[in-house]
N, C-alpha and C positions, 0 to 999 in steps of 0.2 A: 781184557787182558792185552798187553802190549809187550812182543816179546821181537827183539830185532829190529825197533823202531819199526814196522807195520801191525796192521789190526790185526787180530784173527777174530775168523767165526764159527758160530757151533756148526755141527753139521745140518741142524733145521733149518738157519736161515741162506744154506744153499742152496741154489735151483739146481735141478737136473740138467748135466751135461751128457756130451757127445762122447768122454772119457773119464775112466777113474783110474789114477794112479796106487797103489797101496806099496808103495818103499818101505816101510819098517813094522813090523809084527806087533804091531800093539794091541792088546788086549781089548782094545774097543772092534776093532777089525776082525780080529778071533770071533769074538762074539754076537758080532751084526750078522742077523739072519739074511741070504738074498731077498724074501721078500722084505724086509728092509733096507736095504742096499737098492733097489726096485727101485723105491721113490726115488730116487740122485742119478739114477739110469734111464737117459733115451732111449727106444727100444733101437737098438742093432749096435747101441755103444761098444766102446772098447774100453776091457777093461785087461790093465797092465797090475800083474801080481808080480814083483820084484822075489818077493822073500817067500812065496809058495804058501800063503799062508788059507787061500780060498779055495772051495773045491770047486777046479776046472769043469768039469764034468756039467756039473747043474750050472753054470752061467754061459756052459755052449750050449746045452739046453733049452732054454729060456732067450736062445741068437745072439748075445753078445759075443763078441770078439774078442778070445783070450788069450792071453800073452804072457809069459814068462820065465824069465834069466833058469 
């Protein structure tokens, strides 16, 4: 799919970064368990929740870095 003239990709064929951003509540996000989110997470990442939609708690837990508005 081609949307804004650049590619996008699923979230499989992401490697695991050093941060996750999450800006809008989408129902894929709601529903991604942390240890799913785990795989796309470096350990000690920072992970930026915009809209509050993760629970804080369990991804300082687990050492990530968490963040949000």
């Amino acid at each position: 799919m081609r949307q804004y003239d650049c590619a996008l990709s699923s979230r499989e064929q992401l490697p695991a970064g050093d941060a996750m951003v999450v800006s809008v509540p989408h129902e894929a996000y709601r529903c991604t368990s942390l240890q799913q989110m785990r795989t796309k997470l470096l350990p000690g990442a920072c992970v930026i929740d915009v809209k509050a939609v993760l629970d804080r708690e369990s991804y300082e837990a687990e050492g990530y870095h968490f963040w949000r508005l």
